[in-house]
C-alpha positions in Angstrom: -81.8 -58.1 28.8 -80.2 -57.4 32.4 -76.7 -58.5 30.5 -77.0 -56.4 27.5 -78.0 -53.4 29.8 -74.8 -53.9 31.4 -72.6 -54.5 28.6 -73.9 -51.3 27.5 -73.0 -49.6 30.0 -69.5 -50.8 30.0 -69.3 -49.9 26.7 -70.2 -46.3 27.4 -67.9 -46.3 30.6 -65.2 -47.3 28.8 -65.4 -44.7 25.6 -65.6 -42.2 28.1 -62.8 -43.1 29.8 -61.2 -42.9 26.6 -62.4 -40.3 25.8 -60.5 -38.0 28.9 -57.7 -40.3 29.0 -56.5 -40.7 25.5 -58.3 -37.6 23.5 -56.0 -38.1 20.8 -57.6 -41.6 19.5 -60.8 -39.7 18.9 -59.6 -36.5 17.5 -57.3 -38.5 15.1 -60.3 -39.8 13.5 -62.9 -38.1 11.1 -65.5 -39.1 13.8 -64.1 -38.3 16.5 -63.1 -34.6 15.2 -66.9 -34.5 14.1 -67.7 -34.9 17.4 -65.1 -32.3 18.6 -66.9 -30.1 16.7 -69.9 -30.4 17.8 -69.3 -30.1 21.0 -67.6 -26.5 20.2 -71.0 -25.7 18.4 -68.7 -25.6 15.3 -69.4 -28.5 12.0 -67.0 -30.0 9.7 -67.0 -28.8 5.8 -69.6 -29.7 3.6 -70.2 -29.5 0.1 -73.6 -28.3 -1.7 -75.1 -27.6 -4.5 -77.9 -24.7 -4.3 -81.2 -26.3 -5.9 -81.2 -23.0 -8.0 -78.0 -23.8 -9.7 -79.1 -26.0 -13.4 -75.7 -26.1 -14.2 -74.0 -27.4 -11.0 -71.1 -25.7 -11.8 -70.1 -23.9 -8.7 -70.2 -25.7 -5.7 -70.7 -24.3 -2.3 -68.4 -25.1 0.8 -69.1 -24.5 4.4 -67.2 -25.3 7.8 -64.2 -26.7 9.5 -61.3 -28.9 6.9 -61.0 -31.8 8.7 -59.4 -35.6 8.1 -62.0 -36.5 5.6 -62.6 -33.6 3.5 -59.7 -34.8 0.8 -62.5 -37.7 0.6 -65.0 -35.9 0.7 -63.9 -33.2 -2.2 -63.0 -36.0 -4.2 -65.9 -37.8 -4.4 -68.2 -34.9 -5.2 -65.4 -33.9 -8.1 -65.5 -36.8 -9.2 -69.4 -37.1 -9.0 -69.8 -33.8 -11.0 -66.6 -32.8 -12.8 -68.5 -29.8 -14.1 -67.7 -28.3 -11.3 -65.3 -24.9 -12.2 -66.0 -22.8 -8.6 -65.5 -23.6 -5.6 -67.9 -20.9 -3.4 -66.3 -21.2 0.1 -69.1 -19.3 2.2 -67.5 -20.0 5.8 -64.4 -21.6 6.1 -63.0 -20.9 9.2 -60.3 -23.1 9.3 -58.9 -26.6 9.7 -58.1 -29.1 12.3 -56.0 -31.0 9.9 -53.4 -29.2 7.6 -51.8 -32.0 6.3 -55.0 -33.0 4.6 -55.9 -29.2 4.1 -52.9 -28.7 2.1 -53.4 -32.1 0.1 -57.3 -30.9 -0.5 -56.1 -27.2 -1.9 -53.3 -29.4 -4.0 -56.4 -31.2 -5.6 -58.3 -28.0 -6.4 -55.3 -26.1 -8.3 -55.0 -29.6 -10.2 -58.5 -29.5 -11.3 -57.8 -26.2 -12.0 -61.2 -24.9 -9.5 -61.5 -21.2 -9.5 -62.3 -20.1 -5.9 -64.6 -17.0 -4.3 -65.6 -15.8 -1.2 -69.1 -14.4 -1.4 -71.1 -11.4 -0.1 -70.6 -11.4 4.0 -68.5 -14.9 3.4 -65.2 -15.6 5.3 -62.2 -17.7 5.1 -59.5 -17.7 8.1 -56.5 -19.7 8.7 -56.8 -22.9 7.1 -59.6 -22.0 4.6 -57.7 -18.9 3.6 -54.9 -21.4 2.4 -57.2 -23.6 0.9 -58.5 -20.0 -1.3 -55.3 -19.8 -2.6 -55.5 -22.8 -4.2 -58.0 -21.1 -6.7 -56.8 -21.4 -10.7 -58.6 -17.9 -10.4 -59.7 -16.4 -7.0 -62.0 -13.5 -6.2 -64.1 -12.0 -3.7 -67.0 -9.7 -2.8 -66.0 -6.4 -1.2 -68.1 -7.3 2.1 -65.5 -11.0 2.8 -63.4 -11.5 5.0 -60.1 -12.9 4.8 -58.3 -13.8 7.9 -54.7 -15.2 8.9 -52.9 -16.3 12.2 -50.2 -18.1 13.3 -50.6 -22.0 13.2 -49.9 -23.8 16.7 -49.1 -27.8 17.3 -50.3 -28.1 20.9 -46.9 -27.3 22.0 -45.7 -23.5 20.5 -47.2 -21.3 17.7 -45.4 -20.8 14.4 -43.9 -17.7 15.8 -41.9 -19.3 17.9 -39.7 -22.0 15.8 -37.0 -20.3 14.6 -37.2 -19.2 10.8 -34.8 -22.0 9.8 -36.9 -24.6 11.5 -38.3 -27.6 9.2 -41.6 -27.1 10.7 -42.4 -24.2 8.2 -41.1 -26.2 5.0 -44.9 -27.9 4.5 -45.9 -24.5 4.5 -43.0 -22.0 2.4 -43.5 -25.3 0.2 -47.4 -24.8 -0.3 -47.6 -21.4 -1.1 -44.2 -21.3 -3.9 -46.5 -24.1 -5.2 -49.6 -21.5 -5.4 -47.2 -18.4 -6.9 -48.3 -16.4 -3.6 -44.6 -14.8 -2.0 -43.4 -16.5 1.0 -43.5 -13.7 2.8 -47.0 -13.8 2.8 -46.2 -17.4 5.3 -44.1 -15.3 7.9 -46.7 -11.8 7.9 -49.4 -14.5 8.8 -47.4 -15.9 11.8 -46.8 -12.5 13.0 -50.5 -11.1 12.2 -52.0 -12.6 15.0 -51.8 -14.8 17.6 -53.0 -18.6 16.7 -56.2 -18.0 19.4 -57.0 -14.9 17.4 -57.0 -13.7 14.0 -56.9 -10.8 11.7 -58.9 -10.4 9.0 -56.8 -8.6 6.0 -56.9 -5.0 5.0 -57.3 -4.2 0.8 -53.2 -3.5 0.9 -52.4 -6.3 2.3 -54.7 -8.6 -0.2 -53.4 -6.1 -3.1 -49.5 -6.8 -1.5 -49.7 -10.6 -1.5 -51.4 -11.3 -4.6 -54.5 -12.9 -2.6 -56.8 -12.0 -5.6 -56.3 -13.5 -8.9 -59.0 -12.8 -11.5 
């Protein structure tokens, strides 16, 4: 028993350790960013079904994209390909955008309409994963918000406009019909520790809505 308490404690020593030494290892993983998130009082997307729904046909998303939500969308989509909404409640962003970007992909190819409902919001990451609605609407009371992306290092902003950082990006939204310009007013809307949440003209001006 004496051993196994202290091989225990090693054990938790050592992921500690880890933990402040090599962050990356954890946050690189869909556990480990679980557990980011937790500890920022934040969760990771989930997908739902509300028990009032007979028809299962719009399905409800809340939280943070992260490394396993491509999984994750799959396997309900798969589970129920009914499925022709996607309700995105509060999506405040991603902590992955590679996967983000391969998620949306997979809604425009199922051909998922998307909406934000009453008092719902979608920022930064989420708001990309919107556009990847076949349709895409909103109630008057959501909020849409955009900011520059950052890699640790610099924001968006900074790179110059030529840079093959933005290509993923300018790449993204040709493939959802929304004007590239819409890629370089979100880098210089707001800061990538804030955000700005989009005025009716500006919605109207880069063809956010599409019913």
């Amino acid at each position: 028993m004496k051993k196994l308490i202290i091989g225990v404690f090693i054990f938790l020593l050592l992921g500690v350790v880890t933990f402040f030494l090599f962050p990356q290892l954890y946050f690189s993983t869909a556990f480990g960013q679980k557990l980011m998130m937790k500890v920022m009082g934040e969760k990771t997307a989930t997908f739902t079904f509300k028990s009032t729904s007979k028809l299962k046909d719009s399905l409800y998303m809340n939280g943070v994209i992260y490394s396993n939500t491509l999984e994750d969308l799959k396997e309900v989509l798969n589970s129920n390909p009914q499925v022709k909404t996607l309700v995105m409640e509060e999506v405040p962003g991603s902590i992955d955008d590679h996967i983000n970007l391969l998620a949306s992909r997979e809604i425009r190819k199922r051909n998922i309409n998307t909406y934000i409902p009453r008092n719902g919001m979608v920022a930064s990451g989420g708001t990309d994963m919107f556009l990847a609605g076949k349709k895409r609407n909103a109630d008057v009371t959501a909020k849409i918000g955009v900011h520059s992306w950052a890699d640790g290092d610099k924001e968006g902003i900074d790179y110059p406009r030529d840079n093959e950082v933005h290509i993923m990006y300018l790449k993204y939204y040709e493939e959802m019909n929304i004007p590239t310009d819409f890629y370089w007013f979100t880098l210089e809307a707001a800061s990538a520790s804030n955000i700005h949440n989009m005025t009716t003209k500006e919605i109207d001006k880069y063809k956010i809505l599409r019913k």
